[in-house]
C-alpha positions as CSV (number, residue, x, y, z in Angstrom):
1,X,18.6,-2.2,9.1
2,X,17.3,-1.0,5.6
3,X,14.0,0.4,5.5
4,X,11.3,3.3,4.2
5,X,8.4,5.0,4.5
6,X,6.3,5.7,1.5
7,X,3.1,7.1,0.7
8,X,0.5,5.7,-1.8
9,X,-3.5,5.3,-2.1
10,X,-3.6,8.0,0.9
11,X,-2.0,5.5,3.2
12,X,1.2,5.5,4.6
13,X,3.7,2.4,5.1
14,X,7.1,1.7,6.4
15,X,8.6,-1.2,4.1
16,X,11.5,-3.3,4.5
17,X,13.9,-4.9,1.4
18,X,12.1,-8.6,0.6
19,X,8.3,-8.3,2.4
20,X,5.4,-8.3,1.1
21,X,2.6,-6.1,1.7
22,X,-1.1,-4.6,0.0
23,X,-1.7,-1.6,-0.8
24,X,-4.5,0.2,-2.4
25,X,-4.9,-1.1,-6.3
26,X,-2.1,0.7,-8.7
27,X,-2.8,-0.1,-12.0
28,X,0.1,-2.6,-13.6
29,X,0.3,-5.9,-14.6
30,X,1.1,-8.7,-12.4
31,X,4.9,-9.2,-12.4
32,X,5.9,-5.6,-13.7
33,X,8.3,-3.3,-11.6
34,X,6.9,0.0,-10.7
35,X,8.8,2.7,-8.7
36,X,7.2,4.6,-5.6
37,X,8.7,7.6,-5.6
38,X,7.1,9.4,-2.9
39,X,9.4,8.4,0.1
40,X,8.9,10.1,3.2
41,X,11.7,8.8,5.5
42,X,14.5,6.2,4.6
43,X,17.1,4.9,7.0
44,X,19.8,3.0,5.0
45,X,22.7,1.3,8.1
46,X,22.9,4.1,10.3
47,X,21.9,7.3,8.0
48,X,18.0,8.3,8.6
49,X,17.0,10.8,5.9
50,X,13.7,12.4,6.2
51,X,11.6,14.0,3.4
52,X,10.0,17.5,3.9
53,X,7.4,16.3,2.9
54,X,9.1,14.0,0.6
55,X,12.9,12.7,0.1
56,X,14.1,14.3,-3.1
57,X,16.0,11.4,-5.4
58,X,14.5,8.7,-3.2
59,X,12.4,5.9,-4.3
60,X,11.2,2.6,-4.0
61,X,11.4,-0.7,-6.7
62,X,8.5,-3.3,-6.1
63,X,7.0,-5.6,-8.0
64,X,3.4,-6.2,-8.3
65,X,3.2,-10.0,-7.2
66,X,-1.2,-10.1,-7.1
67,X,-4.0,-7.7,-8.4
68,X,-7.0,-9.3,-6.2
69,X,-9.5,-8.3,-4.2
70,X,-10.5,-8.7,-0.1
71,X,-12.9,-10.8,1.4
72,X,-16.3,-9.3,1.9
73,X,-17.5,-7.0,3.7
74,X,-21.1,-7.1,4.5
75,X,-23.0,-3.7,5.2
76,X,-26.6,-4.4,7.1
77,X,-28.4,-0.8,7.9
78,X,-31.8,-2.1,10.0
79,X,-34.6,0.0,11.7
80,X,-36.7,-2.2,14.2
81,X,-40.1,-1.9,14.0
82,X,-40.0,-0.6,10.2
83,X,-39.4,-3.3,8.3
84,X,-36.4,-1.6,7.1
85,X,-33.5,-4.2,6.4
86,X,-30.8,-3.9,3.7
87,X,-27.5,-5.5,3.0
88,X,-24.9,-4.9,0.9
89,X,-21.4,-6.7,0.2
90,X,-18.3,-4.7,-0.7
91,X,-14.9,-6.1,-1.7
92,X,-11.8,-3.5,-1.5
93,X,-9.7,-4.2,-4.6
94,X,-5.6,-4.1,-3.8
95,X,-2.0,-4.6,-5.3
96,X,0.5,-6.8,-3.2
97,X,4.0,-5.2,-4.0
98,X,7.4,-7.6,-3.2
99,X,9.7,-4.8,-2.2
100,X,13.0,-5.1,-4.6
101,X,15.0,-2.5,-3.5
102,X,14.9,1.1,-1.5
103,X,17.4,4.0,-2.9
104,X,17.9,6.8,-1.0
């Protein structure tokens, strides 16, 4: 089994070859290939490389399948007997990345 670790938007993920997955927005067009070069660990059959921090020559081609954002996340602060109320929506935008190939 094929897969990575890579680090972008502060986050952390372990990706496989084919999946899907969102990550903090990268800016880029939908449909163009970008690289992530910062791989951590990669395990290609039975070889498991890791990085210290990072795998030097390693990276990771995906391409950006959706530029969106999440659904809503409502933030109510209250204080009883104040008449304090407020509410405020946020929406996190994100990148989905199809993961083309890992090179280690």
């Amino acid at each position: 089994m094929t897969y990575a670790v890579v680090a972008t938007g502060g986050k952390q993920y372990k990706v496989v070859e084919g999946e899907t997955l969102r990550v903090e927005k990268i800016a880029g067009e939908v449909g163009a290939e970008i690289v992530l070069d910062s791989v951590l660990l990669a395990r290609i059959e039975d070889a498991l490389k890791i990085g210290q921090p990072i795998l030097e020559g390693a990276a990771v081609h995906a391409t950006i399948v959706e530029q969106d954002k999440s659904k809503k996340v409502l933030v109510f602060k209250y204080k009883r007997r104040k008449r304090y109320r407020r509410m405020q929506g946020h929406r996190q935008p994100y990148t989905a990345l199809r993961i083309n190939r890992i090179e280690a």
